[in-house]
C-alpha positions in Angstrom: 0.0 0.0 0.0 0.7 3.1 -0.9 0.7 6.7 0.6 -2.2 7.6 -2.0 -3.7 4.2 -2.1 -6.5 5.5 0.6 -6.8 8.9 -1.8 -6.9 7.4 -5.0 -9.8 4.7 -4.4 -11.6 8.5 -2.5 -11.2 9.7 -6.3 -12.5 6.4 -8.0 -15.7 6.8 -5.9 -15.8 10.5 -6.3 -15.2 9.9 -9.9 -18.5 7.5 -10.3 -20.9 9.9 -8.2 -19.4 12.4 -10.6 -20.7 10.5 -13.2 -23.9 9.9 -11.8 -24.4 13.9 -10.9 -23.9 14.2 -15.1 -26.8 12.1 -15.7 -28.7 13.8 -13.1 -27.8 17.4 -14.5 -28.5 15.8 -18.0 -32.5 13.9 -17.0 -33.4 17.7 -14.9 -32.4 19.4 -18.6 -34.8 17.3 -20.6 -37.3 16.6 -17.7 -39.1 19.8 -16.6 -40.8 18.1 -13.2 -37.1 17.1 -12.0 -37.0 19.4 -9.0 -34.0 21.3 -7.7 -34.4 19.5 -4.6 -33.8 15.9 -6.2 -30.1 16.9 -6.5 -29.6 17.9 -3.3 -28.0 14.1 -2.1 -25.0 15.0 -4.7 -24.5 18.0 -2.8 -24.3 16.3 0.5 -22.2 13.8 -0.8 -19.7 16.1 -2.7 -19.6 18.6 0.5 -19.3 15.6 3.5 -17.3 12.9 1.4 -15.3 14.6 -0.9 -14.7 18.2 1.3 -15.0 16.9 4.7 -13.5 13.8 4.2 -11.1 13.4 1.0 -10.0 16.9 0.9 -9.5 16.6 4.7 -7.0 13.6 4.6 -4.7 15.7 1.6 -4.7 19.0 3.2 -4.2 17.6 7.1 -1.7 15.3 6.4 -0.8 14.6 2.7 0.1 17.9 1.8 2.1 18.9 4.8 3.7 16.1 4.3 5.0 17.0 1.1 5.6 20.4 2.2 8.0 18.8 5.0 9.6 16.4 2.3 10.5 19.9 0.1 7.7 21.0 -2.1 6.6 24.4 -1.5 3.8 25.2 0.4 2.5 28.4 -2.1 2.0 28.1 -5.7 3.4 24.9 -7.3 1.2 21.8 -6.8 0.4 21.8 -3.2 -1.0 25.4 -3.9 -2.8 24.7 -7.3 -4.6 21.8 -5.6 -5.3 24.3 -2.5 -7.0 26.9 -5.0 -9.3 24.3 -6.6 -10.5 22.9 -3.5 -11.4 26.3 -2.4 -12.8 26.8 -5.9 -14.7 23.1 -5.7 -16.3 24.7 -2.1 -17.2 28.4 -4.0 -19.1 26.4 -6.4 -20.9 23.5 -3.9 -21.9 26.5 -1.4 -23.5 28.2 -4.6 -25.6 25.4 -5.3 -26.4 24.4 -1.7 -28.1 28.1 -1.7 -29.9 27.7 -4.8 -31.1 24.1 -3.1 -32.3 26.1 -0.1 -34.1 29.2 -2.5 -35.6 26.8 -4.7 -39.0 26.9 -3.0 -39.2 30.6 -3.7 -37.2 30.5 -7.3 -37.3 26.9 -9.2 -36.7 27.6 -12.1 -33.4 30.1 -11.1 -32.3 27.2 -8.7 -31.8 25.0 -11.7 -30.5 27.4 -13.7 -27.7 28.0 -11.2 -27.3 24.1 -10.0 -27.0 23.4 -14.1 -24.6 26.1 -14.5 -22.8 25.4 -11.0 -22.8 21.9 -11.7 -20.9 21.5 -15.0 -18.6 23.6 -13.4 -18.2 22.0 -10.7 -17.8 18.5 -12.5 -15.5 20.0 -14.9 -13.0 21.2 -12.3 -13.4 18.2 -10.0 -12.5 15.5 -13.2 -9.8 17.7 -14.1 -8.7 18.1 -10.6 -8.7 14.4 -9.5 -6.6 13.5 -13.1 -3.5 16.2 -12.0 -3.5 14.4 -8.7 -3.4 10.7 -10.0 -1.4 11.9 -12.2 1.2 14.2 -11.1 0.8 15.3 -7.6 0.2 11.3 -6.1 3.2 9.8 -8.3 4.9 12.7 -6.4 3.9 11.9 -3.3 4.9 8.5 -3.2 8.2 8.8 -4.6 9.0 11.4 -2.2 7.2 9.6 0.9 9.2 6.3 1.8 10.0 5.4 4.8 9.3 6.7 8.0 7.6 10.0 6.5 5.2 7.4 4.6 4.7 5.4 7.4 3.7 8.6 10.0 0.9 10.0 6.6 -0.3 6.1 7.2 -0.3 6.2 10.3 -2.2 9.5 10.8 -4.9 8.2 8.2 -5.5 5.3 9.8 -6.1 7.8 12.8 -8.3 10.2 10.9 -10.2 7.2 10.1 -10.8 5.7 13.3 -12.4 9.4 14.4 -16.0 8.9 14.9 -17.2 12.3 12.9 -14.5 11.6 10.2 -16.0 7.8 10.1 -19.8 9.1 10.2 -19.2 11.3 7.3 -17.3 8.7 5.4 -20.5 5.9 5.7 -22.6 8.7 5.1 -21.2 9.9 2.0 -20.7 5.8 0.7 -24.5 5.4 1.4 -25.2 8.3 -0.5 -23.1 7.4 -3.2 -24.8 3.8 -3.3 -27.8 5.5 -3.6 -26.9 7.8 -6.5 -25.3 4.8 -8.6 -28.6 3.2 -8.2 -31.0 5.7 -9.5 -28.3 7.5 -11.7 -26.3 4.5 -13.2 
């Protein structure tokens, strides 16, 4: 096992839900009585799993860990991945208050969740392939040893947190759900 092995198989369910939100976005385009509301488990999910959980375990303990192993904290990728998170919350908080309006304003809640949405997938898919496939080969080439085995060790901890652990079944029973009605 790798240091990434926990944050890759994060990204391969992120990656399917992501998939699943596309259809949803897609069926509340051509389906008129799709209510704004009916896309609010994504929103959970994407917020508690891949925020609270995923982009918790890279920027607690991955990422300082690659700041301690030399990579700079600011700008390069530590700091690009940084910005999108921050970008990937902008755009989740947008729709989670078109959610909430969406009694007062349907039609300009989906508007916004479409809009929101694709941008939001966009980023995510593009963010998840620079860290397969840069900033994770990175990481484990420049985590052996004991500075791999402390980032194990202190996911294994995050893990065994109760909230950290709540949020994680929750967001994998929300996912099941979504790949259900959205495969």
């Amino acid at each position: 096992m790798t240091v990434t092995t926990n944050l890759r198989d994060d990204h391969d369910l992120i990656l399917t839900t992501l998939t699943c939100f596309t259809t949803a976005l897609t069926r509340a385009r051509s389906e008129p009585a799709v209510k704004p509301q009916e896309l609010a488990p994504f929103i959970e999910f994407f917020r508690g799993f891949a925020d609270q959980c995923h982009h918790a375990k890279e920027e607690l303990l991955l990422f300082p860990a690659l700041v301690r192993a030399g990579l700079p904290a600011h700008g390069g990728p530590v700091g690009c991945m940084l910005e999108e998170h921050q970008a990937g919350r902008t755009c989740l908080a947008t729709m989670h208050d078109a959610i909430a309006s969406a009694d007062d304003d349907p039609q300009g809640a989906m508007v916004t969740l479409q809009r929101q949405g694709a941008a939001y997938v966009e980023l995510l898919r593009s963010h998840i392939a620079k860290e397969n496939g840069v900033l994770f080969e990175m990481a484990d080439r420049l985590l052996r040893g004991d500075d791999a085995a402390r980032v194990l060790d202190d996911l294994r901890t995050l893990a065994a947190d109760t909230d950290h652990a709540a949020e994680d079944q929750r967001g994998r029973r929300l996912a099941a759900q979504m790949l259900d009605r959205y495969a």
